[in-house]
Backbone as CSV, one residue per row, in Angstrom:
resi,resn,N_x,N_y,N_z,CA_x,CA_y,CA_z,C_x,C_y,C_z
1,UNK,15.947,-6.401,7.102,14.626,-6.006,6.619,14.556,-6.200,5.108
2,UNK,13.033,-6.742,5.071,13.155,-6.675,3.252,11.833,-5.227,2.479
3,UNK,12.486,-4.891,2.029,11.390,-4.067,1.267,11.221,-3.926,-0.188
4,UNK,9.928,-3.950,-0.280,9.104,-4.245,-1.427,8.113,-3.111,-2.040
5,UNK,8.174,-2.489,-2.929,7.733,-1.351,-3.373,6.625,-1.963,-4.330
6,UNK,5.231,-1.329,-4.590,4.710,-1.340,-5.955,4.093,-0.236,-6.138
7,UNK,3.861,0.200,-7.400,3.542,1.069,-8.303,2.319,1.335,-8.997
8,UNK,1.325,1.948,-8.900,0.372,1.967,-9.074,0.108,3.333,-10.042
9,UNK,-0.605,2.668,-11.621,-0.694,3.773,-12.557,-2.039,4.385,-12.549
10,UNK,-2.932,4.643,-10.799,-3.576,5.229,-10.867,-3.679,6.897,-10.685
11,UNK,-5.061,7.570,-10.314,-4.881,8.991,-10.109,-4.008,9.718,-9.560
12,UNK,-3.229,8.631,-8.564,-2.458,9.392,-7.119,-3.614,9.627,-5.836
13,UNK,-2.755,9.646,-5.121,-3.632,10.046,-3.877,-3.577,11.796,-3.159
14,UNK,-4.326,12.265,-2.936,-4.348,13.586,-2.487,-3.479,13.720,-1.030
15,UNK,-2.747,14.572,-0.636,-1.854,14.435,1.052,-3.121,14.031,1.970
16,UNK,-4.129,14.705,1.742,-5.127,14.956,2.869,-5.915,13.240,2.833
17,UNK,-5.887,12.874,1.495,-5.969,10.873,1.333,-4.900,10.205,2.044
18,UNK,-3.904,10.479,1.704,-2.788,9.682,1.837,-2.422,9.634,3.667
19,UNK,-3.138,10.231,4.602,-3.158,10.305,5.833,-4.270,9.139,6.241
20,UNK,-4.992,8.956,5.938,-6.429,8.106,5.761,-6.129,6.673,5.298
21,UNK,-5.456,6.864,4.149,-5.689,5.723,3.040,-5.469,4.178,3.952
22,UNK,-5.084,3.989,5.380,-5.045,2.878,5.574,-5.885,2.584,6.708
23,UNK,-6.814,3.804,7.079,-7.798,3.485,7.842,-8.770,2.254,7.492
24,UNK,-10.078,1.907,8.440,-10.821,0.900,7.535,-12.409,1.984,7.043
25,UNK,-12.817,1.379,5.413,-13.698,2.142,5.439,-13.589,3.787,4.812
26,UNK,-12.447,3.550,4.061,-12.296,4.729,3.401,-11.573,4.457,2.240
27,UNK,-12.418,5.403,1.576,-11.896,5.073,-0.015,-11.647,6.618,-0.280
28,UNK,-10.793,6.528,-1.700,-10.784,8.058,-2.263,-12.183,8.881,-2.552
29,UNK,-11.720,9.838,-2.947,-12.562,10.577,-3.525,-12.873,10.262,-4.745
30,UNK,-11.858,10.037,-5.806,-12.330,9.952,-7.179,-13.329,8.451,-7.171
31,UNK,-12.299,6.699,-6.326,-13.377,5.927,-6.589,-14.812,6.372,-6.012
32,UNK,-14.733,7.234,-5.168,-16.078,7.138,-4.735,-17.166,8.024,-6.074
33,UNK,-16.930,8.733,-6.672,-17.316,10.013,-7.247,-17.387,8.864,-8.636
34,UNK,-16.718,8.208,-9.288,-16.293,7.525,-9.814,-17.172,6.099,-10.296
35,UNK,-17.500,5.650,-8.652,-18.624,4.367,-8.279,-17.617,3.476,-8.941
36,UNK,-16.274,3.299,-8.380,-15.721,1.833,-8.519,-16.071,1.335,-7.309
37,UNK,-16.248,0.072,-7.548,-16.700,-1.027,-6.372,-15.566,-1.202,-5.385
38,UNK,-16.160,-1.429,-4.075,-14.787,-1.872,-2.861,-15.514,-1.267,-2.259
39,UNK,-14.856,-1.589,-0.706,-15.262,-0.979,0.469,-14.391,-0.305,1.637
40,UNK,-13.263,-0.208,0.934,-12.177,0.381,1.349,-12.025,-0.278,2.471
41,UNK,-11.952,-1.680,2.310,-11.077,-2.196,3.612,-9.570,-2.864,3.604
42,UNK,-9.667,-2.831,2.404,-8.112,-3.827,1.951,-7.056,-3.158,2.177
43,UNK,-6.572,-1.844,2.705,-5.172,-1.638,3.176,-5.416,-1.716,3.906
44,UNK,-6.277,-1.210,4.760,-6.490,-0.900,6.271,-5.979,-3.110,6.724
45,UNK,-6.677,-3.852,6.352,-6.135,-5.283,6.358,-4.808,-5.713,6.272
46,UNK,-4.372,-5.639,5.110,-2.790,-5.033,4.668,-1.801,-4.171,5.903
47,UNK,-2.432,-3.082,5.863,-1.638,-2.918,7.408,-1.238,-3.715,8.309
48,UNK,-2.971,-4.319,9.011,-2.920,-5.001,10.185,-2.336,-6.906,9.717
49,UNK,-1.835,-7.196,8.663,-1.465,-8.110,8.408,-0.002,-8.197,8.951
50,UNK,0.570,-6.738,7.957,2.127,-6.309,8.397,2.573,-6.108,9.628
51,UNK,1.631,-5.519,10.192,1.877,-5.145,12.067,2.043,-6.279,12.747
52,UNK,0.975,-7.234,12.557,1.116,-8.842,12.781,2.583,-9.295,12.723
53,UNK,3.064,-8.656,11.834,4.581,-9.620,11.247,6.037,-8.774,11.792
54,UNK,5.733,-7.575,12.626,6.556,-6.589,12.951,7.108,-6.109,11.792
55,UNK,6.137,-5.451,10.396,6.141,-4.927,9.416,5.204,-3.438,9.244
56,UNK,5.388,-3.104,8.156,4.856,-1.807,7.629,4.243,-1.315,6.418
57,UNK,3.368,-0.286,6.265,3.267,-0.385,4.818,3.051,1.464,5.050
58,UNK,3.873,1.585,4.197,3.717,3.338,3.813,3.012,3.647,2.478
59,UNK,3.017,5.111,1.897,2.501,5.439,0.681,3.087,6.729,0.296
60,UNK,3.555,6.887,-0.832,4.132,8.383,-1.635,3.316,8.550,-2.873
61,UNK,2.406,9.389,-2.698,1.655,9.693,-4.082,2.112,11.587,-4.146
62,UNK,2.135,11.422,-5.767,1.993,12.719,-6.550,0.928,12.473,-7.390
63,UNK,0.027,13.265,-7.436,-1.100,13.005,-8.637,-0.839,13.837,-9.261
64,UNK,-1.051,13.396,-10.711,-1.940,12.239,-10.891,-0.577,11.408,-11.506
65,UNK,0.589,10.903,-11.064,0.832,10.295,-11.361,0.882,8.960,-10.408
66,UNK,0.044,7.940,-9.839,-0.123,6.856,-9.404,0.096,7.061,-7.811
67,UNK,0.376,6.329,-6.942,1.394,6.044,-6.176,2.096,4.768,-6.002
68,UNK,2.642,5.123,-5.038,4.056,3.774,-4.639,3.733,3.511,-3.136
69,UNK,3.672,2.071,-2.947,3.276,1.751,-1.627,4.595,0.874,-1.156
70,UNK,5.019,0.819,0.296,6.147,0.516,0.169,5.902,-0.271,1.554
71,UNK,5.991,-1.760,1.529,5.971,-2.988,2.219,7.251,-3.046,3.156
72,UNK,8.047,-3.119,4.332,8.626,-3.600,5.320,8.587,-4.815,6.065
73,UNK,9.122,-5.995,6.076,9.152,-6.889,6.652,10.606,-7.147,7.275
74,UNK,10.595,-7.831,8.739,12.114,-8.168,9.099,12.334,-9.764,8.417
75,UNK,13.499,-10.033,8.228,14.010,-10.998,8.094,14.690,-11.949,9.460
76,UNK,14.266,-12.899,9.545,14.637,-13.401,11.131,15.668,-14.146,10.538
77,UNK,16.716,-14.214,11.235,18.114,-15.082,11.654,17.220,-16.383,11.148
78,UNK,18.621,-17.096,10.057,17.999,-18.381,9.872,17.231,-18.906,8.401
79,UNK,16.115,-17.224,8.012,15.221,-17.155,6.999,15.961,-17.283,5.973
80,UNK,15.326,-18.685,5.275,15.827,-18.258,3.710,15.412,-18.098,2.513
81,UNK,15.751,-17.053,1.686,14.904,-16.246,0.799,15.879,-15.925,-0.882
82,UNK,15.135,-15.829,-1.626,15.841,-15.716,-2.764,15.408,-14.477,-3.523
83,UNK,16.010,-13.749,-4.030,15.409,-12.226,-5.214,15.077,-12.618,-6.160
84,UNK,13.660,-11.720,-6.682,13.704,-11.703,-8.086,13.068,-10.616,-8.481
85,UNK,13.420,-10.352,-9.187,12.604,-8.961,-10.181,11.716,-8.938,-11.376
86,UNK,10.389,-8.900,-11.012,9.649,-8.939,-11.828,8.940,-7.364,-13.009
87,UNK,9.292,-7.536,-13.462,8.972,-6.275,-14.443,7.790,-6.496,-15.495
88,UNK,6.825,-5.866,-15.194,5.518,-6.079,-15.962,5.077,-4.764,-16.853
């Protein structure tokens, strides 16, 4: 399996969000309150991309410090792949 973490220096997500957050059609509270644009479909996609691939995508938020979303993919016999670490 490969896993892939990113980091996000937004509000955080609330527990009672973070149960939701990959439904389709749901956004937070703050973008909504907020009026950032989206339509809260892009994890819920993201999910069903990963499921496609016999993958995963989780989430660990503390607010307000951001959260961390954390990608699962298998590696099949054969695959070949190289690391790198990007630090921004």
């Amino acid at each position: 399996m490969v896993q892939i973490q990113f980091k996000d220096h937004g509000p955080g997500l609330a527990r009672s969000e973070r149960r939701t957050v990959f439904d389709p059609f749901i956004r937070g509270t703050r973008a909504v309150s907020e009026q950032v644009p989206g339509n809260g479909i892009g994890l819920n996609l993201v999910k069903r991309i990963l499921a496609a691939h016999d993958g995963a995508i989780s989430v660990q938020s503390r607010p307000p410090d951001g959260a961390t979303f954390t990608v699962i993919l298998p590696v099949y016999e054969g695959a070949a792949y190289e690391t790198e670490t990007v630090i921004n």
